[in-house]
MDTraj code that builds the backbone (N, CA, C; nanometers):
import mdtraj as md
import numpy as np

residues = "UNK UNK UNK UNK UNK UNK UNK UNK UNK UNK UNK UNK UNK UNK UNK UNK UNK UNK UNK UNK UNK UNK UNK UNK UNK UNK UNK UNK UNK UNK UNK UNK UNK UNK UNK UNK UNK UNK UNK UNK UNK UNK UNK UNK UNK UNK UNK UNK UNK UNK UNK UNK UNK UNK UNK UNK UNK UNK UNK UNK UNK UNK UNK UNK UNK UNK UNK UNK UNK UNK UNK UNK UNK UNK UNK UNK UNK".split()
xyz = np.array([
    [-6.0324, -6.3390, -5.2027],
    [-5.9106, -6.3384, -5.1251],
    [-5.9166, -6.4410, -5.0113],
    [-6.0253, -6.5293, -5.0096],
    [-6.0185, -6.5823, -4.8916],
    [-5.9853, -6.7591, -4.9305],
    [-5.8985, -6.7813, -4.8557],
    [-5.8839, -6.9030, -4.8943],
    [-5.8810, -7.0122, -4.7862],
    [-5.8572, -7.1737, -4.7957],
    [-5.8664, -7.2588, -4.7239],
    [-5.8029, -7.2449, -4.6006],
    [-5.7251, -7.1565, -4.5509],
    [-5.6527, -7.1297, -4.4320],
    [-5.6548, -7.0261, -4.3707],
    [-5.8019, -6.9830, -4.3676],
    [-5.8367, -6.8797, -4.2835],
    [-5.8659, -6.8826, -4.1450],
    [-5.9086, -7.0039, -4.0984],
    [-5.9000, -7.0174, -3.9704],
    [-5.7556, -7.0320, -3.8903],
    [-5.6219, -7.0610, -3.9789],
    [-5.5077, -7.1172, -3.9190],
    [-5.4460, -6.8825, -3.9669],
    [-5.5470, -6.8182, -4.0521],
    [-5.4419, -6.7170, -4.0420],
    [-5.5251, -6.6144, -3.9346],
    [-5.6256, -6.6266, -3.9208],
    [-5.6627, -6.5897, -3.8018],
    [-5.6336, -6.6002, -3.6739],
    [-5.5793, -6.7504, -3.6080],
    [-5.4839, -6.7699, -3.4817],
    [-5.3712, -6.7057, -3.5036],
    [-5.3191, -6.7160, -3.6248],
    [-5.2030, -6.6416, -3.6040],
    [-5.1792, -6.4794, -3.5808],
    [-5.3037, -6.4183, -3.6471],
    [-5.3196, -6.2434, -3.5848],
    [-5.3644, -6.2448, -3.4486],
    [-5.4713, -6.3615, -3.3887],
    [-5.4759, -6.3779, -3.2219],
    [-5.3280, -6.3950, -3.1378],
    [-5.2806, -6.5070, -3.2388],
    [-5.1222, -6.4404, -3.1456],
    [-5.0141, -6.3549, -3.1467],
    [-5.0096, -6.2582, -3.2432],
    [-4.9495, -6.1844, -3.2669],
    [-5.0211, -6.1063, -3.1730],
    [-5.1582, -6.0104, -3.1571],
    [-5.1911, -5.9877, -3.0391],
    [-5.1813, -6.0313, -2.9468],
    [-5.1903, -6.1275, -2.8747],
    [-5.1519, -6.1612, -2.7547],
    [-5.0135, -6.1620, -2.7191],
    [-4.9546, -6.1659, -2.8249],
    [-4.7800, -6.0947, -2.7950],
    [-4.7165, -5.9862, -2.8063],
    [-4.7999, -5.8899, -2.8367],
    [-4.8425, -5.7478, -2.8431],
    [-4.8552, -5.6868, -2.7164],
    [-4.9402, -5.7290, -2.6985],
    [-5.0487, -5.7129, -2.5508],
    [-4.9607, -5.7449, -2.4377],
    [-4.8825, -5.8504, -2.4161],
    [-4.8297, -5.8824, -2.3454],
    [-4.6958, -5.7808, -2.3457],
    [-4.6305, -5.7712, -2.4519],
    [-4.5333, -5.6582, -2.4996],
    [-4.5305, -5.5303, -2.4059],
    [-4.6742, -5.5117, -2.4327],
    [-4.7118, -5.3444, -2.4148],
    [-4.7340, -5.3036, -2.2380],
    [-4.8006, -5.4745, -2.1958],
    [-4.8490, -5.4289, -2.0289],
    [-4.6752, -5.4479, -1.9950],
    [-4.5493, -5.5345, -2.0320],
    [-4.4459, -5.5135, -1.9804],
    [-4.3937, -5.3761, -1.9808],
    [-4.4022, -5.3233, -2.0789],
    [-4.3538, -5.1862, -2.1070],
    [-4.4151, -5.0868, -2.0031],
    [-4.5279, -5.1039, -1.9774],
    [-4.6068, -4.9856, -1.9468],
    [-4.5977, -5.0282, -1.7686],
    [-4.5314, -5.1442, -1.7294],
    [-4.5134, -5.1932, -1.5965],
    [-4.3738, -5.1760, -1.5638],
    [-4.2991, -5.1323, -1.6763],
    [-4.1738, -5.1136, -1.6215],
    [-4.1697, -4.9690, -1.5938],
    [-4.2548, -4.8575, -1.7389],
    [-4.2385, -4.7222, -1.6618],
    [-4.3141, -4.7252, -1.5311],
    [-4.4197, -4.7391, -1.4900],
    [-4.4552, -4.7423, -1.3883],
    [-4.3872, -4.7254, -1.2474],
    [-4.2664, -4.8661, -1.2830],
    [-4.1931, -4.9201, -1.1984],
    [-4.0794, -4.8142, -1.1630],
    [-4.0611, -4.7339, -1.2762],
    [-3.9421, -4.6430, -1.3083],
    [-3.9923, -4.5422, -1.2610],
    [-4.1165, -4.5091, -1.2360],
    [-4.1581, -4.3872, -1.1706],
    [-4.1205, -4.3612, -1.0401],
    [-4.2389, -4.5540, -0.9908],
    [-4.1818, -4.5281, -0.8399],
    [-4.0529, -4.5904, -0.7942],
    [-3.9294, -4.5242, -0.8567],
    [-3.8376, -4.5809, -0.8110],
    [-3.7344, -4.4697, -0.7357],
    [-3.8016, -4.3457, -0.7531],
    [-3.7671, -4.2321, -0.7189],
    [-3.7806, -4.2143, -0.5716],
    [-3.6630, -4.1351, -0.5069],
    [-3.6392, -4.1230, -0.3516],
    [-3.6610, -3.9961, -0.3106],
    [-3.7527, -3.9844, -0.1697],
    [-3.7686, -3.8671, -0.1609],
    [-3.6789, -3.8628, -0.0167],
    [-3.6188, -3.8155, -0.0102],
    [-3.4930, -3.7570, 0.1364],
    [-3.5737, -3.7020, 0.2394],
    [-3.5202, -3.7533, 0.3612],
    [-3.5376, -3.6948, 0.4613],
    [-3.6627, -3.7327, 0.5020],
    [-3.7261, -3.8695, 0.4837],
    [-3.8721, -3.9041, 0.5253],
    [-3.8423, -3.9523, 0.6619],
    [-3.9420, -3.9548, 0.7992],
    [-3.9577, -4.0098, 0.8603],
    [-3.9978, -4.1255, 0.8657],
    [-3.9808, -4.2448, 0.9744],
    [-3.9695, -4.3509, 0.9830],
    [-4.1297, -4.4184, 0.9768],
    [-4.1998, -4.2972, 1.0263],
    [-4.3564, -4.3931, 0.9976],
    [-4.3568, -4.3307, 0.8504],
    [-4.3471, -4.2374, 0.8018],
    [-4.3432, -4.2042, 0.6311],
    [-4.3089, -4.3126, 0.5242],
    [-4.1770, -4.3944, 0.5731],
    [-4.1455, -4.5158, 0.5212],
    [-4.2135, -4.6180, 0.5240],
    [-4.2651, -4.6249, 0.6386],
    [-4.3717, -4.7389, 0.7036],
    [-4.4647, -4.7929, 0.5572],
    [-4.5208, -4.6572, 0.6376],
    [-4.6506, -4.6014, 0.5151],
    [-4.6353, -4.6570, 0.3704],
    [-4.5423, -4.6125, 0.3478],
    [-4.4990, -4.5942, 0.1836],
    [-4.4249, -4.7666, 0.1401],
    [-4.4231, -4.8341, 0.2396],
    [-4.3511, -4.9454, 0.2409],
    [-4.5125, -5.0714, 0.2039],
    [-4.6088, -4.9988, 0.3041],
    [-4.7179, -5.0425, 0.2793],
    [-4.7785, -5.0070, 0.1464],
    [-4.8031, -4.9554, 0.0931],
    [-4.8354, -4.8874, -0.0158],
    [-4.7491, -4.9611, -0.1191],
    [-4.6231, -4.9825, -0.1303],
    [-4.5372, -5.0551, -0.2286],
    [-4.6327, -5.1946, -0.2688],
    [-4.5908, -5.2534, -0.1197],
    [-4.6727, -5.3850, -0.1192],
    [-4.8120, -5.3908, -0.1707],
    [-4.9192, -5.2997, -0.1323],
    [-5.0782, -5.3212, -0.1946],
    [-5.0467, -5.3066, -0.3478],
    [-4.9224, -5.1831, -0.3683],
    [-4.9010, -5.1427, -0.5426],
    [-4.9012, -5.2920, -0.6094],
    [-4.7864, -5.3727, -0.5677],
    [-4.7282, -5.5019, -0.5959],
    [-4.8403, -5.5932, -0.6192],
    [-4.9647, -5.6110, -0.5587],
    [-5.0369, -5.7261, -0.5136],
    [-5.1344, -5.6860, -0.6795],
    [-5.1658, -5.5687, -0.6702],
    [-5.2555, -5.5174, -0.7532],
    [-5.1909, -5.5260, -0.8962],
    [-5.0851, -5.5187, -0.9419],
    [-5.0115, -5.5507, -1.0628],
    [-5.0063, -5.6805, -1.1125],
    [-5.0052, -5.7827, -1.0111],
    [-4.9826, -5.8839, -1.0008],
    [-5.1596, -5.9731, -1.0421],
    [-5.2315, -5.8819, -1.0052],
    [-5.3953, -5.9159, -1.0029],
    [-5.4569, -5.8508, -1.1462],
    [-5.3867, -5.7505, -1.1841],
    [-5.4137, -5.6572, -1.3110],
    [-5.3533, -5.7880, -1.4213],
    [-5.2101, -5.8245, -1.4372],
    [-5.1127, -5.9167, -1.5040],
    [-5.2063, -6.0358, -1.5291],
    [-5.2493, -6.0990, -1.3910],
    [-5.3243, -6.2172, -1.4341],
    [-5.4548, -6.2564, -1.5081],
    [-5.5369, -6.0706, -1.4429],
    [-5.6351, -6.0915, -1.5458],
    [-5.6427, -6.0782, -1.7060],
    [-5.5424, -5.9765, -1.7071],
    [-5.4715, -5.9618, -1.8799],
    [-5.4638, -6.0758, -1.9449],
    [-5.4002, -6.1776, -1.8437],
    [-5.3387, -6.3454, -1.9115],
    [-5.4886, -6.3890, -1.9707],
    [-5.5661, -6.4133, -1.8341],
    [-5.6904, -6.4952, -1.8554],
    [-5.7669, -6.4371, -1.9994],
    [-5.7739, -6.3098, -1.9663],
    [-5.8568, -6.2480, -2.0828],
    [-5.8048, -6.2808, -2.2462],
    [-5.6262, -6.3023, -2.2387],
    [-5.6210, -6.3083, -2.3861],
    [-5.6364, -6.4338, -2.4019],
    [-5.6106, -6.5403, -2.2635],
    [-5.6881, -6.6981, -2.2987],
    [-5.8194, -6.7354, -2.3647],
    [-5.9114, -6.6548, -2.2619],
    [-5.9924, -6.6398, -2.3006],
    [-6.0778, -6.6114, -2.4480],
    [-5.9874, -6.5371, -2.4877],
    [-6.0259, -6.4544, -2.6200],
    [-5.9912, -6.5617, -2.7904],
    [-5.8970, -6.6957, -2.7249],
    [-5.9039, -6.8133, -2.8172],
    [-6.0030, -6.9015, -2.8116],
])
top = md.Topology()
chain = top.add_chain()
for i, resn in enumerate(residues, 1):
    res = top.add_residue(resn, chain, resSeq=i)
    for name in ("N", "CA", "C"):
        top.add_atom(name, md.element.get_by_symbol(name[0]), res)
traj = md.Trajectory(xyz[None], top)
């Protein structure tokens, strides 16, 4: 079964994974996103603070998770 174009059908299951992969961290970054998108009433103003901070470290860290995902499926050609 193996024939002269096994190396060209092999990139092509590497990219079908890597467009997979990429597929799946969007998906799984949007529920995420959909979680915290929920309001809780009646917080105080350092509560917001807080939680405003917390958004931002969330943000930085998605953003650091995303890139290493990239590198890794670079990597992985």
């Amino acid at each position: 079964m193996m024939n002269g174009n096994f190396p060209e059908e092999v990139k092509k299951c590497l990219e079908i994974l890597e467009e997979n992969v990429k597929i799946l961290a969007n998906l799984e970054r949007y529920l995420e996103d959909e979680k915290e998108d929920e309001l809780t009433p009646n917080m105080e103003l350092h509560q917001l603070y807080d939680m405003t901070e917390d958004v931002t470290e969330s943000a930085k860290l998605k953003h650091a998770e995303s890139n290493l995902m990239r590198r890794q499926a670079e990597d992985s050609f």
